[in-house]
C-alpha positions as CSV (number, residue, x, y, z in Angstrom):
1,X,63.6,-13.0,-14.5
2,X,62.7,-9.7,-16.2
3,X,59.6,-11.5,-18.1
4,X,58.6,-12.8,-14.4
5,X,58.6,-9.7,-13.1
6,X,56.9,-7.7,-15.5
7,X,54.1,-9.9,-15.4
8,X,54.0,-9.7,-11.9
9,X,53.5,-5.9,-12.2
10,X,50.8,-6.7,-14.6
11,X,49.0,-8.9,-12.6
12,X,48.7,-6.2,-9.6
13,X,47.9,-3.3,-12.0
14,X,45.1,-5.4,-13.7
15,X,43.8,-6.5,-10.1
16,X,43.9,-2.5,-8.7
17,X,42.0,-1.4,-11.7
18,X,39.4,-4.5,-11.3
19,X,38.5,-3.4,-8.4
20,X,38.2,0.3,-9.4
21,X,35.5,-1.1,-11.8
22,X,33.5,-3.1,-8.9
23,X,30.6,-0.3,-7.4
24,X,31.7,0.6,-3.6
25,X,29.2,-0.9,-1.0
26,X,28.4,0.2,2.4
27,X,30.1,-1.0,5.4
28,X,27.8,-3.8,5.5
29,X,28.1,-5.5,2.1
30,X,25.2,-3.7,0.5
31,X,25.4,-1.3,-2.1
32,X,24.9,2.4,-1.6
33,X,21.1,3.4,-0.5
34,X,19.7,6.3,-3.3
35,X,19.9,9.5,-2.8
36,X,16.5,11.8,-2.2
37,X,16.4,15.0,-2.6
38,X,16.8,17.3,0.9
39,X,13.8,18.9,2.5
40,X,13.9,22.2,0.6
41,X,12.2,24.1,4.1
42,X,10.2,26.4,2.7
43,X,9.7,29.6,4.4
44,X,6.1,30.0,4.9
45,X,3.5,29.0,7.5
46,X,2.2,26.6,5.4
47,X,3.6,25.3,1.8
48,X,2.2,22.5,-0.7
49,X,3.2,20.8,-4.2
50,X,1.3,18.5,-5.9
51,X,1.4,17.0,-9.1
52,X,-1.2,18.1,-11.1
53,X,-2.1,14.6,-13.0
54,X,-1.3,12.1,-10.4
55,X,-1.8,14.0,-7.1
56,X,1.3,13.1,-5.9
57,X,2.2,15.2,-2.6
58,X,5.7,16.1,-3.6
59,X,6.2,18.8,-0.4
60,X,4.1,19.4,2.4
61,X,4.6,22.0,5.3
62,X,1.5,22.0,7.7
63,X,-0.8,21.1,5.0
64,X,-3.9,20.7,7.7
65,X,-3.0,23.7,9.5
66,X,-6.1,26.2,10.0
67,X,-4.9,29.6,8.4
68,X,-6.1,32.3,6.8
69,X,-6.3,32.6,3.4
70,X,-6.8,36.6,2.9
71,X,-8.0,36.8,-1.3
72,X,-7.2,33.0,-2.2
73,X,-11.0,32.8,-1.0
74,X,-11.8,34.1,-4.4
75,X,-11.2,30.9,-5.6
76,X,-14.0,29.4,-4.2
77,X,-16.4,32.5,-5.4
78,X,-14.9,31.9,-9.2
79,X,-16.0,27.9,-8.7
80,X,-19.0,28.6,-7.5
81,X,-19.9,31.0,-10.3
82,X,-18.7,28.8,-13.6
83,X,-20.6,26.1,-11.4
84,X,-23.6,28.3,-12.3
85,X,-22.6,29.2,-15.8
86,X,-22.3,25.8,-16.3
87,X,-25.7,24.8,-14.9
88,X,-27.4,27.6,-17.3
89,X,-28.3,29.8,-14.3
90,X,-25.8,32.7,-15.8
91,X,-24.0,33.4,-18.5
92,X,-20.6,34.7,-19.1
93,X,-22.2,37.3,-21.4
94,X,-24.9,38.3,-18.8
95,X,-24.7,42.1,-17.5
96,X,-25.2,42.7,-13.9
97,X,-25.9,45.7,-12.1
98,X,-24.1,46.7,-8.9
99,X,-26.5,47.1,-5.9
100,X,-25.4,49.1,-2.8
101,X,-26.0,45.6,-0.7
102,X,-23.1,44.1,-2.5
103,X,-21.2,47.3,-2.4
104,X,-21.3,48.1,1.8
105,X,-19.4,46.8,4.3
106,X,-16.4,46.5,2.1
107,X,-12.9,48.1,3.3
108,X,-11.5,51.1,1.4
109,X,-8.3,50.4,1.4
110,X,-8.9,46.9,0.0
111,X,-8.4,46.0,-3.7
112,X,-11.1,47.5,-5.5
113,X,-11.6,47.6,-9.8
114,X,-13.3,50.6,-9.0
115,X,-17.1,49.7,-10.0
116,X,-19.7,51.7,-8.6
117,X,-23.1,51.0,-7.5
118,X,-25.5,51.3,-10.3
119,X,-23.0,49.9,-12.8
120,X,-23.7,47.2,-14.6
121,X,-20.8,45.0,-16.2
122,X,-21.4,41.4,-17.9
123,X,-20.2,38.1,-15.7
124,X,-16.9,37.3,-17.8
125,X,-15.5,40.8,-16.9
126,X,-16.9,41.1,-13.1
127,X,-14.5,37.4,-13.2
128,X,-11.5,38.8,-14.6
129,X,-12.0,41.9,-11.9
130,X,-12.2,39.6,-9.2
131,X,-9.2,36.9,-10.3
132,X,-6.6,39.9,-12.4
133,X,-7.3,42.8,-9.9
134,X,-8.9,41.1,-6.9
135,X,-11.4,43.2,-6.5
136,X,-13.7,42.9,-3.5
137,X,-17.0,44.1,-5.0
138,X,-16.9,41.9,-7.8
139,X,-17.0,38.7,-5.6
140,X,-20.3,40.4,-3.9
141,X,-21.7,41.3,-7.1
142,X,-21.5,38.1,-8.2
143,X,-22.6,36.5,-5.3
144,X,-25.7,38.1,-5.2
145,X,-26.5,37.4,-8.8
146,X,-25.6,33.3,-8.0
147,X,-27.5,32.8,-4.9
148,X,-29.9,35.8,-4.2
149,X,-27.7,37.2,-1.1
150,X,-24.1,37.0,-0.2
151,X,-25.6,35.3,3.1
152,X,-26.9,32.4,0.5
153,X,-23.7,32.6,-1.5
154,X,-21.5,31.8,1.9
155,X,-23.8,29.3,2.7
156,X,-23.2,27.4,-0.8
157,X,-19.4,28.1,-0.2
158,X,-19.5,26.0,2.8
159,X,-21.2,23.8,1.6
160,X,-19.3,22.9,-1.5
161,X,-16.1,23.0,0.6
162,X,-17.5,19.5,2.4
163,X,-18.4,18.3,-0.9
164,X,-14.9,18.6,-1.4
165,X,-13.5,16.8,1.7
166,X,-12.0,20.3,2.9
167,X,-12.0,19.7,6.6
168,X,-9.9,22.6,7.6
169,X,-12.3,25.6,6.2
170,X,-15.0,28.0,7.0
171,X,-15.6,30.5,4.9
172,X,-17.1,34.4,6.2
173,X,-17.5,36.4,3.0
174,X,-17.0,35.2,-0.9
175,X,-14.0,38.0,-0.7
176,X,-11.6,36.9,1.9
177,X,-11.8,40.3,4.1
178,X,-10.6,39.5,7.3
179,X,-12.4,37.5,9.8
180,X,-11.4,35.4,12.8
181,X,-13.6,32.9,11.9
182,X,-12.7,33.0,7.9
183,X,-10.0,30.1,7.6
184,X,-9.1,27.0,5.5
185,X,-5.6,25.3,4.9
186,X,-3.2,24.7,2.1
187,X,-4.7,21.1,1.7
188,X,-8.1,22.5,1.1
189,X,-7.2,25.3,-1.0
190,X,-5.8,22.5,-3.4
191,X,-8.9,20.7,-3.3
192,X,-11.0,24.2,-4.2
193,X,-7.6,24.8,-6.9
194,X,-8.1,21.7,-8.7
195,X,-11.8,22.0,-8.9
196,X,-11.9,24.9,-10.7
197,X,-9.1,24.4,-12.9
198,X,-11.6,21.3,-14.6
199,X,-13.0,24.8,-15.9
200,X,-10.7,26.2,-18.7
201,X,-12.1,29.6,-18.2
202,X,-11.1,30.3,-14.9
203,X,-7.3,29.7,-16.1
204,X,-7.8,31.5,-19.1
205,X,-8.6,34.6,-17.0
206,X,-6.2,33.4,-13.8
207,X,-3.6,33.6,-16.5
208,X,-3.6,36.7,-17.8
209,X,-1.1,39.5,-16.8
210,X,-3.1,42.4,-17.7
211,X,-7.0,43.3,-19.7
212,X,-9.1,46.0,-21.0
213,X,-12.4,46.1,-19.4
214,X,-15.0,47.9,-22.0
215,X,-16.4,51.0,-21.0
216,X,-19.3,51.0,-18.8
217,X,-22.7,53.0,-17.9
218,X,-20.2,54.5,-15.3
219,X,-17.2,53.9,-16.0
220,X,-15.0,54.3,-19.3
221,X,-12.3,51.9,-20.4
222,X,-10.3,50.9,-17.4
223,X,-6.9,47.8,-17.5
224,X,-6.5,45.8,-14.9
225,X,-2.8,44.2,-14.2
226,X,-2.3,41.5,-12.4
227,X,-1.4,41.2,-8.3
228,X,0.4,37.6,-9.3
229,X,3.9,38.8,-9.8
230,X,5.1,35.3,-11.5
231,X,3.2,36.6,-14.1
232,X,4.1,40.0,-14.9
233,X,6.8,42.6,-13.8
234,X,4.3,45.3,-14.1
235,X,3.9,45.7,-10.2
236,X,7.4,44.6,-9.0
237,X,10.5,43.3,-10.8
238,X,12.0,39.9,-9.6
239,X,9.6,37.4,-9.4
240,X,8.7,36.3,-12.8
241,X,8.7,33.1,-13.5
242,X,8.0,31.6,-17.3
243,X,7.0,28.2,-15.4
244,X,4.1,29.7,-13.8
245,X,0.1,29.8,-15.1
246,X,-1.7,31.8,-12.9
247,X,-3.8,31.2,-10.3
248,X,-4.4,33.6,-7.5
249,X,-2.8,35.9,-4.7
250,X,-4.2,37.1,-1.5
251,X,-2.5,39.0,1.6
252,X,-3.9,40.6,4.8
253,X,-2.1,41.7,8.1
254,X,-3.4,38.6,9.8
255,X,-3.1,36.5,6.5
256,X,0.6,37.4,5.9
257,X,1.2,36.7,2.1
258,X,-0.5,33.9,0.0
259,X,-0.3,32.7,-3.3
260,X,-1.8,29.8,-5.2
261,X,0.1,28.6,-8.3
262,X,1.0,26.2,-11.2
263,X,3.8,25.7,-13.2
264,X,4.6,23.2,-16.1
265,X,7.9,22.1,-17.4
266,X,8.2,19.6,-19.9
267,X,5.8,16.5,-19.0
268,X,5.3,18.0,-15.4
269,X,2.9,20.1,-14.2
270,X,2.1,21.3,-10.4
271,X,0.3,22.6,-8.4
272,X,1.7,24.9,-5.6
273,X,0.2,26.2,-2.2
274,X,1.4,29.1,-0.1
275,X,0.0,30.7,3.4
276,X,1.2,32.6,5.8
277,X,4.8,33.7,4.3
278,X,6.5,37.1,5.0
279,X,7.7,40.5,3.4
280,X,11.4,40.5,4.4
281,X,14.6,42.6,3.7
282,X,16.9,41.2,2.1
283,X,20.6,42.8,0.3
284,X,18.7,46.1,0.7
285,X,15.3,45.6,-1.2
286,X,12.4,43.5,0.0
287,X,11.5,40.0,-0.7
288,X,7.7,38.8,-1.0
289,X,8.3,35.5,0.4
290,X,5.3,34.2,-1.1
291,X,6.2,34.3,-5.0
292,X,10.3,33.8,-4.0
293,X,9.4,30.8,-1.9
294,X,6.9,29.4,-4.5
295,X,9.7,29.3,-7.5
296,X,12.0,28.1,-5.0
297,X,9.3,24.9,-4.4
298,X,8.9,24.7,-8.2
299,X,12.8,24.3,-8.3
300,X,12.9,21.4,-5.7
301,X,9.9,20.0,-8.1
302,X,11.5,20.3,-11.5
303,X,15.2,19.7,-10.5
304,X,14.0,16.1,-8.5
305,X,11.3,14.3,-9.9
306,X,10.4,12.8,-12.9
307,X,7.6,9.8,-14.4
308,X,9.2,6.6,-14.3
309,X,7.7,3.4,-15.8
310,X,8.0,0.8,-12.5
311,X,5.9,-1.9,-13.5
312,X,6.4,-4.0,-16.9
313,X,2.8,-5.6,-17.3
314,X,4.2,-9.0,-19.4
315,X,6.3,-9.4,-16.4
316,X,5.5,-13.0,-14.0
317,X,5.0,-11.9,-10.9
318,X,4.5,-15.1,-8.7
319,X,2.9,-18.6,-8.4
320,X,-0.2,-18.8,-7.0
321,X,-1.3,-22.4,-6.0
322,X,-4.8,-23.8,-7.7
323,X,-6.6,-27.1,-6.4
324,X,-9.3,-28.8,-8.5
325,X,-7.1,-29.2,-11.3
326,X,-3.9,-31.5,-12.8
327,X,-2.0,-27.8,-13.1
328,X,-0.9,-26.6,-9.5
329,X,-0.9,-23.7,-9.8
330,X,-1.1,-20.1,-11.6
331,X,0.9,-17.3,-12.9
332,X,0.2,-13.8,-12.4
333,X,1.2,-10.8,-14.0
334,X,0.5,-6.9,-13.4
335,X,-2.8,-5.7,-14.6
336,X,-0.8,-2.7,-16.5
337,X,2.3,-0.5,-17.3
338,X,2.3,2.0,-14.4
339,X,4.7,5.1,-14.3
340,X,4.6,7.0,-11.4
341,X,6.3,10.8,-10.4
342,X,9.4,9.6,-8.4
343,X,12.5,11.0,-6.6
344,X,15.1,11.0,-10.3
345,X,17.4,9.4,-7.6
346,X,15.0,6.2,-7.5
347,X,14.6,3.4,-9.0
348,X,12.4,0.5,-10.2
349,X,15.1,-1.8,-8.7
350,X,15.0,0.4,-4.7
351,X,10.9,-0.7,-4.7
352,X,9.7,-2.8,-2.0
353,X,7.3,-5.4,-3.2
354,X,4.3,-6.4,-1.5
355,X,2.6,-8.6,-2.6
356,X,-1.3,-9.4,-1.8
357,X,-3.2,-12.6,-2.4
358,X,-6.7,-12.6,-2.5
359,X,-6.9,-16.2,-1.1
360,X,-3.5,-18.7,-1.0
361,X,-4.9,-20.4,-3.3
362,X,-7.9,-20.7,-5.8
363,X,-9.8,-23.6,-7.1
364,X,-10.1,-23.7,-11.1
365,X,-11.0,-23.2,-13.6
366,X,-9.4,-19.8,-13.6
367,X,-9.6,-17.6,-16.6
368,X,-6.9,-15.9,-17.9
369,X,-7.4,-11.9,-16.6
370,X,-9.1,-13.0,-13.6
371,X,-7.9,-10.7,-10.3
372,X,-6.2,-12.9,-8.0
373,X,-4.4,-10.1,-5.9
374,X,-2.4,-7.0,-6.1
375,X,1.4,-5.3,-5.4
376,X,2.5,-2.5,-3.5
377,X,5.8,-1.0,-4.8
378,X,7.0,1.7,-1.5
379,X,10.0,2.6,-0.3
380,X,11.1,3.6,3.1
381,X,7.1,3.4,4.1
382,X,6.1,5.9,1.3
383,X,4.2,3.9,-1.2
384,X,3.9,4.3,-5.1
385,X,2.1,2.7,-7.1
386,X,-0.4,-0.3,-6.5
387,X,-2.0,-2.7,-8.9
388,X,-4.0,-5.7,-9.6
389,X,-2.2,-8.7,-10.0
390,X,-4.3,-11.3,-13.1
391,X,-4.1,-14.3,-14.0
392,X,-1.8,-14.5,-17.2
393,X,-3.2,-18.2,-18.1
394,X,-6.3,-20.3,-18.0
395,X,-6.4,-23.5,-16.6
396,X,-9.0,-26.2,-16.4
397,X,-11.1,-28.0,-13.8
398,X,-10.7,-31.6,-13.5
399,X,-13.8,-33.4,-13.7
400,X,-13.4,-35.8,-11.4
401,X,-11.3,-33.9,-8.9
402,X,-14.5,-31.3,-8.9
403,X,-16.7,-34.4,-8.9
404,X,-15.2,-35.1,-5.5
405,X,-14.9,-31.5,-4.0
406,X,-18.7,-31.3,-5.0
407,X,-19.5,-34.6,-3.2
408,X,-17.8,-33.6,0.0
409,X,-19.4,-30.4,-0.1
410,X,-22.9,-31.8,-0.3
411,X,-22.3,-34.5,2.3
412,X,-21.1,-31.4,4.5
413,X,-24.2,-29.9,4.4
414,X,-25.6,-29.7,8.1
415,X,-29.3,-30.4,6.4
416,X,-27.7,-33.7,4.4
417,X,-26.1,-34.9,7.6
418,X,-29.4,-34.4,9.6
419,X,-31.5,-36.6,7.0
420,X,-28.3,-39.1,6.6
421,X,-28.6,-40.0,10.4
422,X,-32.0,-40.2,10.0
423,X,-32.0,-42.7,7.5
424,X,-29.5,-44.5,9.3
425,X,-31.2,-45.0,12.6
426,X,-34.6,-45.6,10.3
427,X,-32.4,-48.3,9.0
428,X,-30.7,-49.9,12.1
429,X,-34.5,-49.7,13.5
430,X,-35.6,-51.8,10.4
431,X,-32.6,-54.4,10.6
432,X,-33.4,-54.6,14.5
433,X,-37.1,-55.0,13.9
434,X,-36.0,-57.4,11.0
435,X,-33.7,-59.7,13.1
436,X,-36.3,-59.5,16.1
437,X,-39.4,-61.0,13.9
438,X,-37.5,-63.5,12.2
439,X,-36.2,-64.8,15.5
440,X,-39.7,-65.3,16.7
441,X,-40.8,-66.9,13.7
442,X,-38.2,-69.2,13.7
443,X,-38.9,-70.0,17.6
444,X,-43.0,-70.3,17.1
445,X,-42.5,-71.9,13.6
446,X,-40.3,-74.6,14.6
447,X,-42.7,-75.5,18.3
448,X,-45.7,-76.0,16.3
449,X,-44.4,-78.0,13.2
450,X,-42.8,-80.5,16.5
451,X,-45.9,-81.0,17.9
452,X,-47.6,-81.7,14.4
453,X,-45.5,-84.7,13.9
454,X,-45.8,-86.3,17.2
455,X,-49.6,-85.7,17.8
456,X,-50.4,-87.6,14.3
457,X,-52.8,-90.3,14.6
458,X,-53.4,-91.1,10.8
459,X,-52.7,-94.4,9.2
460,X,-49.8,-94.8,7.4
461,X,-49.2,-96.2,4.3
């Protein structure tokens, strides 16, 4: 009774602890749906991450949003001049004197590096005044020495902003000085961003936390430190962030604060959009919302996503039927190994499949590689990856099979058909015309040989 019982108690300990081991499910039978990471609501008019080497969105607040974009305009000046540096038209070593054209109109209480009509300073350190320090005049120095007038200059600003598919932007001045008409949005400013950065020079000097500018005709030695307080705690203390490279800052009253950025960590690297955030108080001591909010996005980046490898090329795919041969059909196979910036919370196995046939089926001979469709991997609506789907074998026509689909084919022809029933009524016209002359020679041939034999009046023998 004792042994009975014990292995009774066994029994239901072993089945409480199987079920332990068995994954919970939802109400419904199914397992648990992933978890995503929680809309991180950044605090800013306008707010963007992108991953720099796929172009994944991973955030977007009001992306399309016209705003202003106060110094982040600067941007666009440095493209346009490394445009020109690359096209021989300047040189980084090239001085440039300062006219009084570039140097009016500009506010005095804007950021300045000080330079002085008259002065003449070589192109790479008129760039790092313009991207360290921010100064003013050195985006209308330069502008002048690009396209003959900062008229010209704003011209070719706009213009290359189309080229770019910026839809959202017009610029005013290559300094970003306020102007009601002066505007772009985060989405554009990553499209100017990522431009530039194919120069390595403009992050070289986007980069840098402070420089010595060499003495001048006017000027002696001067350092410039950096407005971009990710990179430096020269200016204020509390925002650096070891993540971040550069790129560029920009506030005005009607601006608010703005901030372009990048960061890497590890394999990722983004790309990071800010307009229109605030200077708030916060435990006492002011917040600049616009570096704050930016490491707080690079956070929600780093801490959620990562490359995952979502498609195994060598894996069969489907079946796709084929006609014309003794095979009925075709495997296909992904045209390559994808791997894709997910949510770390997603998986392979939580992709949608959607699969795309080019036709429903395809006559051989089909070569082994040849397109035949493609996938879509998504989940909730938000797609992922796509890719050609290829044939992973050959397989042969059959002669007489393609002997037969060519046969139809030509017999289908609307020409063929048109010359067929004109042979045929040629030939019922013939066999009518046949019959008809053969039945009169039989009726006239057999009335005169009749009349032969009774009308002869020979002897006979």
């Amino acid at each position: 009774m004792k042994t009975k019982r014990f292995f009774s108690v066994f029994l239901l300990v072993a089945l409480v602890m199987s079920l332990w081991a068995v994954p919970f499910a939802s109400a419904d039978g199914a397992e648990s749906a992933p978890v995503l990471p929680e809309d991180p609501n950044i605090l800013a008019k306008a707010a963007l991450l992108v991953d720099y080497n796929t172009g994944e969105v991973i955030y977007a607040k009001n992306e399309h949003e016209e705003l202003y974009p106060a110094s982040l305009t600067k941007i666009m000046t440095a493209l346009l001049t490394l445009e020109a540096i690359d096209a021989g038209k300047l040189t980084m070593d090239q001085p440039l004197t300062a006219t009084a054209t570039a140097l009016e109109g500009l506010s005095s209480d804007g950021s300045s590096a000080g330079i002085k009509v008259g002065e003449t300073m070589p192109v790479r350190d008129l760039l790092y005044c313009m991207l360290v320090v921010s100064a003013n005049e050195a985006c209308d120095i330069l502008a002048e020495a690009v396209s003959g007038s900062v008229s010209a200059f704003v011209s070719a600003m706009n213009e290359k902003a189309k080229a770019l598919g910026c839809e959202n932007t017009h610029f005013v001045n290559p300094n970003g000085l306020h102007d009601p008409q002066h505007y772009t949005s985060a989405w554009d400013m990553y499209l100017i961003t990522r431009a530039a950065m194919e120069y390595p020079d403009f992050m070289t000097i986007c980069n840098t936390a402070s420089t010595t500018i060499a003495a001048t005709n006017l000027s002696k030695e001067r350092t410039l430190y950096t407005t971009n307080n990710l990179l430096s705690n020269w200016r204020v203390i509390g925002y650096r962030d070891t993540r971040a490279q550069g790129i560029k800052t920009g506030s005005t009253n009607a601006a608010g604060h703005c901030l372009v950025s990048s960061a890497m960590q590890g394999s990722l690297h983004f790309i990071s959009v800010i307009l229109g955030a605030e200077r708030v108080e916060e435990n006492g001591r002011g917040n600049i919302r616009s570096f704050s909010e930016t490491s707080r996005m690079f956070d929600y980046g780093f801490d959620n996503f990562a490359y995952k490898t979502i498609i195994d090329p060598a894996e069969p795919v489907q079946e796709v039927p084929v006609t014309l041969s003794k095979l009925d059909h075709v495997t296909v196979q992904p045209a390559k190994e994808l791997e894709v910036l997910m949510p770390k919370g997603l998986n392979e196995a939580d992709l949608e499949r959607t699969i795309t046939l080019n036709q429903e089926s395809v006559e051989a001979p089909v070569a082994a590689g040849d397109v035949l469709g493609s996938m879509e991997l998504s989940y909730n609506g938000k797609v992922y990856a796509t890719v050609d789907l290829l044939a992973m074998h050959d397989v042969e026509a059959d002669r007489l099979l393609t002997f037969w689909r060519d046969a139809k084919a030509f017999f289908a022809k609307t020409s063929v058909r048109v010359v067929l029933i004109v042979l045929l009524v040629l030939l019922v016209a013939f066999l009518v015309w046949k019959l008809l002359l053969s039945r009169r020679r039989y009726r006239y041939g057999r009335s005169v040989g009749y009349s032969r034999s009774r009308s002869y009046r020979g002897r006979r023998r």
